[in-house]
C-alpha positions in Angstrom: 18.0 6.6 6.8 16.6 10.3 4.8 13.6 9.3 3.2 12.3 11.5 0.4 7.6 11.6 -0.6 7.9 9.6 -3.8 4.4 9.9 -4.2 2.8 11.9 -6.9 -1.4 12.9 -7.7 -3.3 10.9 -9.9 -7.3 10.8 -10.3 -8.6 7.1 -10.4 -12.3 6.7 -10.7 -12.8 10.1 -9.7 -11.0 9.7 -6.4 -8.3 12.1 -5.5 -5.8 9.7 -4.8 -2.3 9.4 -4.2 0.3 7.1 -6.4 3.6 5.2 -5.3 5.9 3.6 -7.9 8.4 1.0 -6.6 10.8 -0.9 -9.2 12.2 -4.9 -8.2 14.9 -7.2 -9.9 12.6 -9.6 -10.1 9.6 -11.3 -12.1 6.2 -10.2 -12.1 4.8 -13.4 -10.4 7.0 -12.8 -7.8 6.6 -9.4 -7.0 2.8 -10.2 -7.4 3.1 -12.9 -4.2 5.0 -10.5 -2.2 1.9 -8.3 -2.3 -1.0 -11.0 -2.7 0.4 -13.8 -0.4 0.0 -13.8 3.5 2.8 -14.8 4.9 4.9 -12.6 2.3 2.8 -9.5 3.0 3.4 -10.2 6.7 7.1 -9.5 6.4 6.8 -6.1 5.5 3.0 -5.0 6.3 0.5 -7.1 7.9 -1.6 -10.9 7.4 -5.0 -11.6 5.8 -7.5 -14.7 6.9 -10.0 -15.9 4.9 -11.2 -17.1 1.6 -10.5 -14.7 -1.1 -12.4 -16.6 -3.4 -15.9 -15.6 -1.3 -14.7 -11.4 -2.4 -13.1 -10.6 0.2 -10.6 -11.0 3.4 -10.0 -9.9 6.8 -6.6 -7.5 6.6 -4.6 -6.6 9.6 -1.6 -4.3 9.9 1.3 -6.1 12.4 3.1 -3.0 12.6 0.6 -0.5 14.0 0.5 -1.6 17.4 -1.9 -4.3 19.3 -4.8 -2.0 19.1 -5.1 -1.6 15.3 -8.7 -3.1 14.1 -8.7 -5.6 11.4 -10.7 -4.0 8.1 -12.5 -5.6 5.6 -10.7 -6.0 2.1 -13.2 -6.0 -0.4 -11.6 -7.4 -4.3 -13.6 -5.3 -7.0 -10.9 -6.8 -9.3 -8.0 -9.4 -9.6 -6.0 -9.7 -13.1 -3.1 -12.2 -11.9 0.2 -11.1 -12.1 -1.3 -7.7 -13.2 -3.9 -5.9 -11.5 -5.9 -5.8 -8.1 -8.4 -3.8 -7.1 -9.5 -3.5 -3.4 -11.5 -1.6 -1.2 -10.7 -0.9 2.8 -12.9 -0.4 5.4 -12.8 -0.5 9.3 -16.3 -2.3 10.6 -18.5 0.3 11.9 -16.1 3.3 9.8 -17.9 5.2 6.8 -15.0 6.0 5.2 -14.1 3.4 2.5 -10.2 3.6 0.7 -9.9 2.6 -2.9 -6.2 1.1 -3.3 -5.3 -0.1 -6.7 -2.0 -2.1 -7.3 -1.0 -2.3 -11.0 2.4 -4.7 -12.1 4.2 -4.2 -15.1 7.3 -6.3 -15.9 10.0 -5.7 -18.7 13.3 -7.1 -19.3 12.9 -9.2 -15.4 12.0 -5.8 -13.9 8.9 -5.5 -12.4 7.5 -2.0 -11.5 4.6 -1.9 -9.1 2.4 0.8 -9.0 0.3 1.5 -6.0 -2.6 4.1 -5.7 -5.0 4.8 -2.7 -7.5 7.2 -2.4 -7.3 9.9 0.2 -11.5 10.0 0.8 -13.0 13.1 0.7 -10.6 15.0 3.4 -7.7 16.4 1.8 -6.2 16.5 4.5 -5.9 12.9 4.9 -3.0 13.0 2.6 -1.0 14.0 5.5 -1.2 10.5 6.7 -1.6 8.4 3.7 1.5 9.6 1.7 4.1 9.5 4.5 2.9 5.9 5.8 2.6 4.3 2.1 6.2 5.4 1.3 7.2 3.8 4.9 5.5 1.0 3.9 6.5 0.7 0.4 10.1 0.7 1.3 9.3 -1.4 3.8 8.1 -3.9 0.8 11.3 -3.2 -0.9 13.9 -4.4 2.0 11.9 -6.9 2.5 12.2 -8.0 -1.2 15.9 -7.4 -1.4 17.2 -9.3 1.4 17.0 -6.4 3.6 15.8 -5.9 7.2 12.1 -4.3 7.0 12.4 -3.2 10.9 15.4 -1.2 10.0 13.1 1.6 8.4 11.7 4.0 10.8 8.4 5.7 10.6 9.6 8.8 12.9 11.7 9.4 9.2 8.3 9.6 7.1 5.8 11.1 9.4 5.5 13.8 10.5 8.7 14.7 7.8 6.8 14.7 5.1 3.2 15.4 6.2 3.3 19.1 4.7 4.5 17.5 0.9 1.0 15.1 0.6 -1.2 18.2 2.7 0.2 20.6 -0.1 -0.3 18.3 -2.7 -4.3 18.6 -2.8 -4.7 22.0 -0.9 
């Protein structure tokens, strides 16, 4: 599968961040579980544990190798079926991501629209881009029947490291 950067440069809160827009046959609640709900986010990206009522949950990527650290998800906002804010953070890491996921549905379409920040190295976009659209494709097979293991990272990174780099240098 040829993969092409979908993401694009926004500014939210300040942050230099990078946003992803992904479009589903399908109703906004849905789409909303696929990327709120555990076991649905497990399919495609990793599991959280805990109580999301206390603030905040333990989030861990299944599909970055055994050795990938859970981090912290911190909810600075939740509008059901709408809008979530979060922020990331690896215990014992400074650096803190701002990842914002806004749904819009019309006509049974729903359009997500994913942001992250890229901290204050540019050069993190390098990795952020290519592994969001992985991901977010990812989200997308996983959504429409499809086979999530069937997309391969190798045709995300490094391909289109340069794209996100140039993109805030």
């Amino acid at each position: 599968m040829t993969s092409t950067p979908t993401g694009r440069r926004v500014t939210v809160d300040g942050l230099d961040s990078i946003a992803f827009d992904r479009t589903f046959r399908a109703g906004i609640k849905d789409v909303w579980a696929a990327v709120t709900e555990s076991d649905r986010l497990a399919r495609w990206i990793g599991e959280w544990t805990g109580d999301p009522s206390t603030g905040s949950v333990d989030f861990r990527m299944l599909y970055e190798g055994d050795e990938h650290q859970a981090e912290l998800f911190t909810i600075q906002e939740c509008q059901a079926p709408c809008r979530l804010v979060l922020t990331s953070q690896v215990p014992g890491q400074e650096l803190v991501w701002h990842i914002t996921l806004t749904l819009a549905e019309r006509e049974g379409t729903t359009t997500l629209t994913f942001t992250q920040s890229v901290g204050d190295d540019p050069a993190m976009a390098g990795g952020v881009g290519p592994g969001w659209d992985y991901y977010l494709d990812r989200l997308v097979l996983a959504e429409t029947g499809g086979d999530p293991a069937s997309v391969d990272f190798d045709d995300y990174h490094p391909a289109h490291e340069q794209h996100y780099l140039d993109m805030f240098s």
